[in-house]
C-alpha positions, -999 to 999 in steps of 0.1 A, spaced: 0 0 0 17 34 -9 26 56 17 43 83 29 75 68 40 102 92 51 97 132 59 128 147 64 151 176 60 180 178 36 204 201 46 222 221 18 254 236 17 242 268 17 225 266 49 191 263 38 168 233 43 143 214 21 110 192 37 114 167 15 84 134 9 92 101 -3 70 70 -5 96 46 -16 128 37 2 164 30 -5 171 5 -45 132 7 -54 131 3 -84 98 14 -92 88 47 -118 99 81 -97 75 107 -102 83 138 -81 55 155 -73 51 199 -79 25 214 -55 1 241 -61 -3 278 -41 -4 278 -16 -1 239 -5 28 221 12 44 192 -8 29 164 6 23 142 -26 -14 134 -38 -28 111 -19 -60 107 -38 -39 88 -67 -22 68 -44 -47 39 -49 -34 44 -89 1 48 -80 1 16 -65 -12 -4 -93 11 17 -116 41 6 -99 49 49 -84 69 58 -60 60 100 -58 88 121 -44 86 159 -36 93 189 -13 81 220 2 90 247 -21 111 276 -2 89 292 24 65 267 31 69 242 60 101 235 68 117 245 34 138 283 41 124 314 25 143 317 -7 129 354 -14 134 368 -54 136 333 -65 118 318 -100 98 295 -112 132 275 -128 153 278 -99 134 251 -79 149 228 -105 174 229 -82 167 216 -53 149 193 -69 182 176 -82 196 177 -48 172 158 -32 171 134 -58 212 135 -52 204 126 -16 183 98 -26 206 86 -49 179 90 -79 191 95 -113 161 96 -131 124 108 -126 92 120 -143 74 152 -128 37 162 -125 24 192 -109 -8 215 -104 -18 247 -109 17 267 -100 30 236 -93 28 227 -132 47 257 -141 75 244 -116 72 209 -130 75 228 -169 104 242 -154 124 212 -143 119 196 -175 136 224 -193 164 228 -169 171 192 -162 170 176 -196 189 152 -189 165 137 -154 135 146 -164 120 116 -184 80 129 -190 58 158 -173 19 161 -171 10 195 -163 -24 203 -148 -39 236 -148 -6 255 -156 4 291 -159 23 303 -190 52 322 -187 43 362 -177 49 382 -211 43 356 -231 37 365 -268 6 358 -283 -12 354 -249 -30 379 -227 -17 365 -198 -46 378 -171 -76 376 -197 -105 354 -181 -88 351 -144 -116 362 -119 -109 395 -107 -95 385 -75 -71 358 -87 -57 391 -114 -56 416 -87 -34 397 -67 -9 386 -93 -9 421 -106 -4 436 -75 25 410 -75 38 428 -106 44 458 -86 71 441 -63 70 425 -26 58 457 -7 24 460 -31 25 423 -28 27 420 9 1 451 16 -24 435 -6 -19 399 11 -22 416 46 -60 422 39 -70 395 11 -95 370 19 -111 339 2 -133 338 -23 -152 310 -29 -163 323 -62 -123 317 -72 -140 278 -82 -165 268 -103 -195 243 -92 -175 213 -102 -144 221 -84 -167 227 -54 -180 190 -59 -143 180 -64 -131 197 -33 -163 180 -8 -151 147 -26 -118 130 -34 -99 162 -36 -105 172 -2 -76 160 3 -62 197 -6 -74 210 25 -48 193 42 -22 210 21 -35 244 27 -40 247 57 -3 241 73 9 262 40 -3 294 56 1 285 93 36 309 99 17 332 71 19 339 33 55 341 29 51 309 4 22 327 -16 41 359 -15 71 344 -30 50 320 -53 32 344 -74 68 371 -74 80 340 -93 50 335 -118 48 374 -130 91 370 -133 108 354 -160 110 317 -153 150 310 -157 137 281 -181 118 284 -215 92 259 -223 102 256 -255 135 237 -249 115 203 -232 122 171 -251 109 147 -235 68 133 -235 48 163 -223 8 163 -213 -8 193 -207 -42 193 -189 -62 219 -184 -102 226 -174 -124 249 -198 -136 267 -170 -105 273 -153 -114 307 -132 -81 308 -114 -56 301 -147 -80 304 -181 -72 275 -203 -56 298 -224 -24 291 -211 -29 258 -214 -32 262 -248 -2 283 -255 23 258 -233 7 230 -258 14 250 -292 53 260 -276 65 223 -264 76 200 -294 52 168 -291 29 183 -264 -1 164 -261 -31 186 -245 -61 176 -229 -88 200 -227 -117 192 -203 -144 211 -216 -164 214 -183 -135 211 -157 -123 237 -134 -91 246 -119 -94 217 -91 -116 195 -109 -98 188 -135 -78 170 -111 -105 141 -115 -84 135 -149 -55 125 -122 -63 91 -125 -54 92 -164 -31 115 -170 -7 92 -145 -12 63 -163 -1 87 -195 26 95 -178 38 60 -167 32 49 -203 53 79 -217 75 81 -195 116 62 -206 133 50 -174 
């Protein structure tokens, strides 16, 4: 039965530390797929496709990003620099090789690693990703709800603006469609669990999350070469599908799925599928 095995922190040289997850242990030799959370979530990996996982023959791997749980504030870093820390833990666990798969933010961190380590990363599915900021040919906030743009522009303005704005935002439950509220009272409730502890010391995390997304990336999308699945809901409020699109039309081979009636956390009920893509692509 998959599980979370080990939770521990990796010590870098630099005096920073990484919460890192692993359900596998020491010479598995199953399919790696290291895990890229969403904003603002820890990095406990999806438990709701561990039952898959299983049968699939998965070990997931991931990590905090910097600034949430026990992972150090990294502040001013990007979206490609997590690439990273990514290969260090994978050094630590003496893992050469590994697929990716993210959500939401997470995706674009996922994107990223596949572009920076070409020479890991063997497949990514991306779910419900944002393109990079500026990119050409796509109006990056166009269809967002208005407080999902207001926040991310207000990013735009740097970390004072960004921090003022946070200091008085609240949720808003009209950030999801009816279907991801139905995915978030089922499996997916899951999520709650990874929210909650991400904003417990505050939204230092978020803060340096979406500073990252309106930055350039350090990685280009357009470099991956290895089997790439986009997935992305029709409905999206919180990332319009329009991104999706774009990421699909810049990555040689990219193979989207568009879920005509899916929302930002219901397309997650694809999960299922796009991980058995993704141990079929995948090249160990």
């Amino acid at each position: 039965m998959t599980t979370i095995r080990t939770v521990a922190n990796l010590e870098l040289r630099d005096g920073r530390t990484v919460r890192y997850y692993d359900t596998g242990q020491r010479d598995d030799q199953r399919l790696v797929v290291f895990w890229h959370h969403g904003t603002p979530n820890i990095g406990t990996p999806p438990e709701p496709l561990f039952p898959i996982s299983e049968r699939l023959g998965i070990r997931w791997l991931s990590l905090d990003r910097p600034g949430y749980g026990d992972s150090t504030p990294v502040p001013g870093r990007s979206v490609g620099s997590v690439a990273d820390d990514v290969a260090r833990v994978a050094d630590a666990l003496d893992i050469d090789a590994f697929a990716v798969m993210g959500h939401s933010g997470g995706s674009s961190h996922a994107l990223a690693c596949a572009a920076r380590l070409p020479d890991r990363v063997t497949a990514v599915v991306s779910m419900s990703a944002l393109a990079p900021y500026g990119s050409s040919g796509l109006d990056w906030f166009a269809g967002m709800y208005p407080g999902g743009e207001a926040g991310l522009r207000t990013a735009t303005e740097g970390r004072d603006a960004k921090e003022r704005y946070e200091a008085t935002a609240e949720y808003d439950p009209e950030m999801f469609t009816t279907e991801d509220h139905a995915s978030l009272n089922g499996a997916w409730s899951w999520l709650n669990s990874v929210v909650e502890p991400a904003l417990e010391s505050g939204p230092g995390g978020l803060i340096d999350d979406d500073l990252a997304y309106v930055t350039p990336w350090d990685a280009d999308p357009a470099t991956i070469a290895v089997p790439t699945l986009i997935v992305h809901g029709g409905h999206d409020r919180i990332v319009p599908s329009a991104h999706g699109e774009w990421l699909a039309s810049r990555i040689p081979g990219a193979e989207l799925w568009l879920v005509p009636e899916a929302g930002h956390l219901s397309v997650l009920d694809t999960g299922e599928r796009a991980l058995a893509w993704l141990q079929k692509h995948t090249s160990r």
